[in-house]
N, C-alpha and C positions, 0 to 999 in steps of 0.2 A: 759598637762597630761589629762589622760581618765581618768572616770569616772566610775566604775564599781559597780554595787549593788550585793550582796547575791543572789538577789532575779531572775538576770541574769543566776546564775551557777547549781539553782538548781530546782527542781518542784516546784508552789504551794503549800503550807501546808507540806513540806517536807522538811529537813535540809538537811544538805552536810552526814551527818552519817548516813539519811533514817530514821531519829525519826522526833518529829514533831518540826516546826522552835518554838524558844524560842524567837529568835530576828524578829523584823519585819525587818526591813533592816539595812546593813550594808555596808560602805561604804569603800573602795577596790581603792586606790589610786595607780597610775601607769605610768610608764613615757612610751608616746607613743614610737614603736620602739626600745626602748632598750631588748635585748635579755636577760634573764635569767643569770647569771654569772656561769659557769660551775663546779666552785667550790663549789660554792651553791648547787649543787645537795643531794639529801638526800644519805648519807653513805659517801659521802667524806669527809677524816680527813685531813686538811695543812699538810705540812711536820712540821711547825712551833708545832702543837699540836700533835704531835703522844706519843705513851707512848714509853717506854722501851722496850718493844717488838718488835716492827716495827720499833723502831729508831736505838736499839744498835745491837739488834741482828739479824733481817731480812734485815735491805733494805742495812745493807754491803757488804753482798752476791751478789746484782745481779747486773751484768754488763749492760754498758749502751749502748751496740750498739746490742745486742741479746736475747733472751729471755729466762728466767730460771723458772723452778718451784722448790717451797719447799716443805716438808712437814716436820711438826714438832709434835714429841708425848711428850705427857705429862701425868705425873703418878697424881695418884689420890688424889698429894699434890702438883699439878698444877707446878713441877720440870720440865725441859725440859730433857728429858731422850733420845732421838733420831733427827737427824734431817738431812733428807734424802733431795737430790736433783737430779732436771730431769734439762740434757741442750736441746736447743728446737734444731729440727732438722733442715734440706734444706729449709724448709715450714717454716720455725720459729714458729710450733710447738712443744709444749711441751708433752710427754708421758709417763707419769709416769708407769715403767718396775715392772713386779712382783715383781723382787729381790726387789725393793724399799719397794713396798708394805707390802713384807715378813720382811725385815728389819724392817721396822716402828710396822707392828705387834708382832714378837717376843720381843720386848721390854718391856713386860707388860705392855701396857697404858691404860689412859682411856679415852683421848683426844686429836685429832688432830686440828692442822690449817694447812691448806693450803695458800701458798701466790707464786705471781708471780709477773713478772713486764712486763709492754708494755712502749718496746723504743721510742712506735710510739708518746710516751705521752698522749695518749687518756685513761682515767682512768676506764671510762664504761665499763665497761663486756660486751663480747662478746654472741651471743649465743652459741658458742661454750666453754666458762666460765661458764655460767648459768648451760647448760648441764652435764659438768663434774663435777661440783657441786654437784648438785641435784645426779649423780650416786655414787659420790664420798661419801656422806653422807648414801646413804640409805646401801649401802656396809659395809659401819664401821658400821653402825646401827643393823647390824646385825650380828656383833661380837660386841657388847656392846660396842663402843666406838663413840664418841660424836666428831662431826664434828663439833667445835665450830663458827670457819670462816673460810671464805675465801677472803686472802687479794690480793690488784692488784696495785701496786707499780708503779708511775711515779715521776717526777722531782718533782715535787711542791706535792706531798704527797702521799696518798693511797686510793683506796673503800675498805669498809667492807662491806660486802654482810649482813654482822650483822646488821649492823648499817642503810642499806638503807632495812631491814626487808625482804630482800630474802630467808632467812633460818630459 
């Protein structure tokens, strides 16, 4: 194992947060070589921990050899009142169509999530996820509706973009 100090990661007189260190050193234990475990990433939920939402009623929908988006509204007693979906095209992308968009709005909501799935089992959001995120949000944002998350569905569990503080 290496050996790592605090005082490796970060300036003199300086902490990891940019206030002043509290600790003089601390010690950061580590097995040489071994790689990060991917599951470990911040926003990944196991399949084993997911709630009710993501367990019963989103990850049944998406099939496992192509790619689907959802989108789901919710009234302002967090009811599922809508839940529109996009199949991914030739690109094994996904497009979410006005009519979708229209559907999902008409419904009086006050809350969407978004969620897809990657067959490829890679759970990381794309920049091309990050993207339609961030427009997808600031869109409803501006019809008073709240982009809660956006989830990303493989075999062994899901990211929330919530939960890894993208949003």
């Amino acid at each position: 194992m290496r050996r790592r100090h605090m005082s490796d990661m970060a300036r003199p007189g300086v902490g990891l947060c940019g206030g002043p260190c509290l600790i003089a050193a601390m010690t950061l234990y580590e097995p040489v070589g071994k790689a990060p475990d991917p599951l470990a990433l911040a926003g990944f939920v196991p399949r084993e921990s997911e709630g009710g939402i993501a367990r019963d009623l989103l990850r049944p929908y998406f099939p496992p050899d192509r790619e689907m988006l959802l989108l789901a509204g919710f009234d302002g007693y967090e009811r599922l009142v809508r839940l529109e979906h996009a199949e991914g095209d030739r690109s094994g992308r996904c497009v979410i169509s006005a009519r979708s968009w229209r559907a999902l709005l008409d419904s009086d909501i006050t809350t969407a999530l978004m969620a897809h799935n990657h067959p490829s089992g890679a759970a990381w959001p794309s920049n091309a996820d990050r993207r339609c995120t961030q427009e997808a949000a600031l869109f409803l944002r501006t019809l008073d509706v709240d982009l809660v998350d956006h989830l990303i569905f493989v075999a062994s569990g899901h990211f929330s973009f919530r939960r890894a503080e993208f949003m």
